[in-house]
N, C-alpha and C positions, 0 to 999 in steps of 0.2 A: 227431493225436498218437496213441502206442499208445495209450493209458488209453483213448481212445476207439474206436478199431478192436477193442483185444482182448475185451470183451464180449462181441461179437456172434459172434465166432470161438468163444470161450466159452460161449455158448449153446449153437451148435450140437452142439461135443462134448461138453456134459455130456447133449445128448439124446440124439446118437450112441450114446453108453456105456450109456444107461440103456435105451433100446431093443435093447440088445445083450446083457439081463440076461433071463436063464430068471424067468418067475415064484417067488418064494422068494429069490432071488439079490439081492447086493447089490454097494456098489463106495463107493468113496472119491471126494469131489471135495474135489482138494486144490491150494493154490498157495501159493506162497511171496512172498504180497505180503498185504496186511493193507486195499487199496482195495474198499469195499465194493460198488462198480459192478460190482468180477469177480468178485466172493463172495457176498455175500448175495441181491445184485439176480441172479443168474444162479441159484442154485438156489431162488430165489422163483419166476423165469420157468419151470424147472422143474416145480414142484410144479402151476405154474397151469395148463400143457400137458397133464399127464400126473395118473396117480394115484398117483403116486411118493410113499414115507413117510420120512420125517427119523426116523433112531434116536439113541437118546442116544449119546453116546462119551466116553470118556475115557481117558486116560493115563496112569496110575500115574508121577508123578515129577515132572510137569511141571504147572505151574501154568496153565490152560487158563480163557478166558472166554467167556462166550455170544455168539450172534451177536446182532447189533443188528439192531432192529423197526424202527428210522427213522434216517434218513440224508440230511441234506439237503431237499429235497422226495420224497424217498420213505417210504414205508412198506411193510413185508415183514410176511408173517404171524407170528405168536406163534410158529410151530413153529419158524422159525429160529433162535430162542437155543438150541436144541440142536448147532446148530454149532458150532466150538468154533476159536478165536480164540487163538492162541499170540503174544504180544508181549515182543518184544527184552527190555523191563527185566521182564521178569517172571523169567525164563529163561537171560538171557545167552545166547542165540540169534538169529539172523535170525526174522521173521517168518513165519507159515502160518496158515492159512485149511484146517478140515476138517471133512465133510460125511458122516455115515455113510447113503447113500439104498441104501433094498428098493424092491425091485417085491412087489407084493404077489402071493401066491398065491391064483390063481384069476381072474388079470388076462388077459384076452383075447390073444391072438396076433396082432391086427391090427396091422397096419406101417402107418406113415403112407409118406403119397404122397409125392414130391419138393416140390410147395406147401406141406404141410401141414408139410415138415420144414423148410423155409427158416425165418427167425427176419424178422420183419420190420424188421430193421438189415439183412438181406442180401440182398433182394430189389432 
């Protein structure tokens, strides 16, 4: 099914984008679904890869929730309730899922290899 396939596609781009960040530089990971497989569990896989920093966010207007630490049989770190969690009855909107990640300054320029960049769903 997608919910299972797109994860891993998921992965990959949000490591894509975040290797694609000037030290200091930052970037949105953002979707429009509220499944915590493509949201929370993907900028957790993030975070464990890389030295990537979750910053706070918010949105003046809109009623926004933290991301959730456990889901299911998973558990994601603490720093994930800084993501921020947009829900229909909150808002009278469709759902989203957003993520404000820095690279931090003073983070190496090494690129990872083609192995080191597969996710191991895509191998």
């Amino acid at each position: 099914t997608a919910i299972e396939r797109f994860p891993a596609i998921q992965r990959r781009l949000i490591l894509a984008g975040y290797l694609a960040l000037r030290p200091g530089g930052v970037m949105v990971y953002s979707t429009c679904t509220i499944a915590p497989e493509e949201n929370e569990a993907v900028v957790a896989s993030l975070l464990a890869r890389t030295d990537a920093e979750l910053c706070a966010l918010e949105l003046p207007g809109l009623k926004m929730r933290p991301g959730l630490t456990d889901w299911e049989d998973e558990t994601f770190p603490e720093v994930v309730t800084r993501c921020r969690r947009i829900l229909p009855q909150d808002n009278d909107t469709e759902p989203f899922f957003l993520a404000l990640i820095r690279r931090p300054i003073g983070n190496s320029e090494r690129r990872m290899t083609n192995a080191e960049f597969k996710t191991p769903e895509s191998r």
